[in-house]
C-alpha positions in Angstrom: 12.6 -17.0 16.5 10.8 -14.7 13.7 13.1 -13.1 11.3 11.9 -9.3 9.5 12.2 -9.5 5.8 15.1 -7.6 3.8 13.2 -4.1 4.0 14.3 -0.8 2.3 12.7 2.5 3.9 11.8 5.1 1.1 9.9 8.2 0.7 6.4 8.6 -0.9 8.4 10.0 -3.6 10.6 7.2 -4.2 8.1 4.2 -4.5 7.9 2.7 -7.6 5.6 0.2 -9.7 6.1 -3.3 -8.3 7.4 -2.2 -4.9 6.2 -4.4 -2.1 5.3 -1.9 0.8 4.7 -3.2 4.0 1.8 -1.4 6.3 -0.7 -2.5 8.8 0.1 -6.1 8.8 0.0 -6.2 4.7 2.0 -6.4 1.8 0.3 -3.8 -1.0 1.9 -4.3 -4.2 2.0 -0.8 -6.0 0.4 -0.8 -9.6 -0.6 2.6 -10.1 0.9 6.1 -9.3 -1.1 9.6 -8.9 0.0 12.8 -7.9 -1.4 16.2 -6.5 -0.3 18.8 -5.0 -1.3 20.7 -1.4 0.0 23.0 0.9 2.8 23.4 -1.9 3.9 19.7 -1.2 3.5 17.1 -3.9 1.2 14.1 -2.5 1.9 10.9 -4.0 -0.9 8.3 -3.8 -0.1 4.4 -5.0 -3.3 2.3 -5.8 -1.7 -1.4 -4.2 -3.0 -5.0 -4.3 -3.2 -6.7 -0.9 -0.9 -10.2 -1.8 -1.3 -11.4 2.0 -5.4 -10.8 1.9 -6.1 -14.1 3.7 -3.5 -13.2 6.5 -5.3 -10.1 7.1 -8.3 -11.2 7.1 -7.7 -13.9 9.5 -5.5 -11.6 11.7 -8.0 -8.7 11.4 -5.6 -6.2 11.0 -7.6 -4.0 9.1 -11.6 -4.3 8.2 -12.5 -6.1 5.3 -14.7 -3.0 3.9 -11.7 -0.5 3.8 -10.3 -3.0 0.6 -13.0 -2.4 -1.1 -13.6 -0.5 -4.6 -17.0 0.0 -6.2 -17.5 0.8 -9.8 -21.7 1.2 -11.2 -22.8 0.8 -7.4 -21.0 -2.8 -7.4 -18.4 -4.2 -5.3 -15.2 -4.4 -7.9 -12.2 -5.2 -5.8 -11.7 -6.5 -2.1 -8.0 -6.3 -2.1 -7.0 -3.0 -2.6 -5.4 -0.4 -0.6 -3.9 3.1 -1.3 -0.3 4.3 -0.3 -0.2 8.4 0.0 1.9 10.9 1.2 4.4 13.1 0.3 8.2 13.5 1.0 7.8 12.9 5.0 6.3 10.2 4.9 8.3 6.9 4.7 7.6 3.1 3.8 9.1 -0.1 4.6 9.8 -1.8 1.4 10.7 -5.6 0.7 13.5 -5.8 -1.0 13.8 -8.2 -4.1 14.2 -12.2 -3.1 
């Protein structure tokens, strides 16, 4: 039997540094918030560590290029993944152990 971890569901708005959100087979760990706005909605965009990278990989359940950052015309990260949206959109989030 396979159990779901303890999940929270918030709102782009309510994420927070350190939160755990779960999305396409991975667990991003939020580091770093930005904000905009469009169409008169604030967009909320989370820059996220993958901490299950060699599950996805080996799962495929996204391609290996799309966690990829480039700084000088270099590859700089292969783990990262970006959270965005604004107050519609929700998130499954691991709760604390």
């Amino acid at each position: 039997m396979t159990t779901a971890p303890n999940v929270t569901v918030k709102d782009s708005s309510q994420l927070a540094e350190g939160d755990i959100v779960l999305t396409y087979g991975m667990r991003v760990w939020l580091d770093t918030r930005t904000t905009r706005t469009d169409s008169g909605y604030t967009v909320y965009a989370w820059s996220g560590t993958v901490r299950n990278l060699d599950e996805v990989r080996e799962e495929g359940h996204v391609p290996m290029p799309w966690l990829r950052t480039w700084k000088n015309g270099l590859v700089d990260r292969e783990d990262a993944w970006t959270i965005q949206g604004n107050t519609f959109a929700n998130w499954l989030v691991e709760n604390p152990s």
